[in-house]
C-alpha positions as CSV (number, residue, x, y, z in Angstrom):
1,X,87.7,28.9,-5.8
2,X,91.0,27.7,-7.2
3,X,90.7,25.5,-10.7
4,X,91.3,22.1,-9.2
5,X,88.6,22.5,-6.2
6,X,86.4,23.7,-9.0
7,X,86.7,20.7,-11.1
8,X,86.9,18.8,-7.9
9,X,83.0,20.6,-6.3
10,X,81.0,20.1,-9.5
11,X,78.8,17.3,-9.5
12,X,75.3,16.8,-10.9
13,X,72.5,18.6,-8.6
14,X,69.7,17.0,-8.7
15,X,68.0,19.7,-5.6
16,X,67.3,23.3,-6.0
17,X,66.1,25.4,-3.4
18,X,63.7,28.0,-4.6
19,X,66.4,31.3,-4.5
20,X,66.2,33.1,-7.6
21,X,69.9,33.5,-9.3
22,X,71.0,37.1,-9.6
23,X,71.0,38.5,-13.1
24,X,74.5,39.1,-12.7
25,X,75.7,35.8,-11.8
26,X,73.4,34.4,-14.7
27,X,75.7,37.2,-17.2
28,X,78.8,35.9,-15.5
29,X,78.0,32.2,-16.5
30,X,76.8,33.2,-20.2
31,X,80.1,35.4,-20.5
32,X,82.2,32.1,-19.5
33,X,80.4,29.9,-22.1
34,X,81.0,33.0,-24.9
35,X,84.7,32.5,-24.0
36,X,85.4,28.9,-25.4
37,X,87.3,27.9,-27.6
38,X,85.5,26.0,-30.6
39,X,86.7,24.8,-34.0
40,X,88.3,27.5,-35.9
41,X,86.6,29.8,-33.8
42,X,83.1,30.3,-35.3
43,X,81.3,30.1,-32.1
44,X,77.8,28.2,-33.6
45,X,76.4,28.7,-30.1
46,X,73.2,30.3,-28.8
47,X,71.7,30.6,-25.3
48,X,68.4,30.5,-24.1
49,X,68.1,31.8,-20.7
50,X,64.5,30.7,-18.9
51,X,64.2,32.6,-15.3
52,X,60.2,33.8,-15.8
53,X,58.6,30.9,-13.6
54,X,56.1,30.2,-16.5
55,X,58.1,30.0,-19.2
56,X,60.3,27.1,-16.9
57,X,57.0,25.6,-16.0
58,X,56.3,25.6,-19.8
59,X,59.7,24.1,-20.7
60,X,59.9,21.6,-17.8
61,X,57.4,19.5,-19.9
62,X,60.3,18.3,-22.6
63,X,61.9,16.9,-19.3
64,X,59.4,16.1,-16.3
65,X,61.3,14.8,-13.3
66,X,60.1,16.3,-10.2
67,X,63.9,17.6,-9.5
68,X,63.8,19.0,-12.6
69,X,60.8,21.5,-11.7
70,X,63.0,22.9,-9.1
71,X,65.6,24.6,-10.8
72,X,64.9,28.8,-10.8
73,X,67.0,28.9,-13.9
74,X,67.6,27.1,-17.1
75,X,70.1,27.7,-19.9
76,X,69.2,25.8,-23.2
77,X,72.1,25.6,-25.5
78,X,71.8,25.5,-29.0
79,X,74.1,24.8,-31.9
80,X,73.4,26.0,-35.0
81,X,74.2,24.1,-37.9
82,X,74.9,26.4,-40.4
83,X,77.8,28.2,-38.6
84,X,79.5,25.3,-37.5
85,X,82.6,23.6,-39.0
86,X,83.0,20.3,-40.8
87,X,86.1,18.6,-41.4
88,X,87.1,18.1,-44.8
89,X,88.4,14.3,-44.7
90,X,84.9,13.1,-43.0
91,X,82.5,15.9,-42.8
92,X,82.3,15.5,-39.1
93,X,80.3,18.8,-37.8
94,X,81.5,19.9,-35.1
95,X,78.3,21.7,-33.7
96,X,78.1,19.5,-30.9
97,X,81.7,19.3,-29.7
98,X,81.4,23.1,-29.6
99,X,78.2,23.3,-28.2
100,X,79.9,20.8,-25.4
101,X,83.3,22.9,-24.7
102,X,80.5,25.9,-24.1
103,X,78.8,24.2,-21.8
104,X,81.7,22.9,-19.9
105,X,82.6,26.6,-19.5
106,X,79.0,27.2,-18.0
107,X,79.1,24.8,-15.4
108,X,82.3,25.3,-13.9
109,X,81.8,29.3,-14.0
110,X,78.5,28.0,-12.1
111,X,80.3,25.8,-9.9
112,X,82.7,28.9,-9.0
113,X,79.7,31.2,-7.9
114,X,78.4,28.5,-5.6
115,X,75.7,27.4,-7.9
116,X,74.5,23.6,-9.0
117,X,73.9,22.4,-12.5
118,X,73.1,19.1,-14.5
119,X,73.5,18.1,-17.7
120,X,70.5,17.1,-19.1
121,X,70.5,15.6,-22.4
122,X,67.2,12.9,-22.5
123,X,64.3,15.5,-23.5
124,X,62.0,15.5,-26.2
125,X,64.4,17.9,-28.8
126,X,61.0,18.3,-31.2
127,X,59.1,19.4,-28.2
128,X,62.1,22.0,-27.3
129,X,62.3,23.4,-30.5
130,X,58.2,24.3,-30.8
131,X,58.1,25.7,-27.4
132,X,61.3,27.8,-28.0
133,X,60.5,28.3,-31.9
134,X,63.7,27.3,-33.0
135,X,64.6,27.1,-36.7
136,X,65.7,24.1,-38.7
137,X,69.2,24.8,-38.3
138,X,69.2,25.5,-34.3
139,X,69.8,22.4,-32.7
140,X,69.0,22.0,-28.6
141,X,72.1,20.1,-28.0
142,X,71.5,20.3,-23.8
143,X,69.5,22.2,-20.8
144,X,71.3,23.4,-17.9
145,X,69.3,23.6,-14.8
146,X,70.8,25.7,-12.3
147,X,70.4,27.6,-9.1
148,X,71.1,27.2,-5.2
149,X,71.4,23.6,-3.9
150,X,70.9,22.0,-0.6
151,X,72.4,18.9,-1.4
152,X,76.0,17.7,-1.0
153,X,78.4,16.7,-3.8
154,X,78.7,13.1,-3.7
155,X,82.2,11.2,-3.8
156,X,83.4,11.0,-7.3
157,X,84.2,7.8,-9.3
158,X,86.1,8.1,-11.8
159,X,88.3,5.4,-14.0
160,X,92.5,5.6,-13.3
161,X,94.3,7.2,-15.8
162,X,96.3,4.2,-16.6
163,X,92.6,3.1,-17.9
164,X,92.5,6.2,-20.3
165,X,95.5,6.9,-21.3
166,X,97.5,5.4,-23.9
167,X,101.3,6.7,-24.6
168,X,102.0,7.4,-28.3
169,X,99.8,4.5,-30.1
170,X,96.6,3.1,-29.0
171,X,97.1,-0.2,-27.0
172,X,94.7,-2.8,-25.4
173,X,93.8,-3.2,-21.8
C-alpha cells in the first residue's frame, strides 16, 4: 500500500478470524517496530510475541473481552525503565513515548500486510507482569492483538486541523 492509504486503512479491529499469521509477517512487523526512532536512540523496548494458543488463552485473562480471545497473535510491548531517557529540566522518562513511536511502527507495518490490530491499554499491568515474569524495571506499556479480520474499517472522525494546530504561539479556540 502507499503511506497515506495506510494511515488512511488502519482502524481498531475488534474481529479476528481464526488464520494463524505467518512467522514471517509476524518478523516483518517486529523489524518495523526495531526501526523507530526513540529519544537519543536507546531503544528501551522489548517484545513479547504470544502465537501458542495457550499461552494467549493464559494472557487473555489481564484483558477478557470476548473479541479479545480472537486474535491468533499478540505483541506485548514493554519499556524498560532503566534504558530509557529522562530529560534533564523535568526528569520526564521517556519510556512510554518510545514505547508509543514503536508501536505506531507495528501497526501500520501490520496494516500494510493486510493485518488488523488494536491498541489495548485497560489490562491488569500486575497480572501481565506475573504471567510474563517481567522484572521491576520492564513496564507493559500496551498489547497488540493482531491477525486476519473480517470486519470493515469504519469511517474515521477526526478533529480539523485548524482545531489542532496553532501557528508559532499557542492560542485559544
Amino acid at each position: 500500500m502507499e503511506f497515506d492509504d495506510v494511515i488512511r486503512h488502519r482502524y481498531s479491529v475488534r474481529s479476528f478470524t481464526s488464520e494463524k499469521v505467518d512467522r514471517s509477517f509476524i518478523l516483518e512487523i517486529l523489524e518495523a517496530a526495531r526501526m523507530a526512532p526513540s529519544a537519543v536512540n536507546y531503544q528501551p523496548w522489548h517484545f513479547i510475541v504470544i502465537t501458542e494458543p495457550e499461552n494467549l488463552t493464559d494472557l487473555q485473562e489481564v484483558y477478557p473481552r470476548k473479541w479479545f480471545t480472537e486474535a491468533p497473535a499478540c505483541i506485548v510491548v514493554c519499556s524498560d525503565h532503566n534504558q530509557s531517557w529522562k530529560r534533564r529540566s523535568d526528569g520526564k522518562d521517556f519510556a512510554d513515548v518510545d514505547a508509543a513511536i514503536a508501536i505506531d511502527h507495528l501497526v501500520l507495518k501490520a496494516t500494510d500486510l493486510g493485518l488488523g490490530t488494536c491498541w489495548v491499554c485497560n489490562f491488569d499491568t500486575e497480572m501481565t507482569r506475573k504471567k510474563l515474569h517481567l522484572p521491576e524495571n520492564i513496564e507493559p506499556i500496551a498489547i497488540i492483538p493482531f491477525g486476519y479480520t473480517t470486519s470493515e474499517a469504519p469511517p474515521k472522525s477526526r478533529k480539523s486541523l485548524s482545531e489542532l494546530v496553532h501557528w508559532e504561539k499557542f492560542t485559544s479556540l
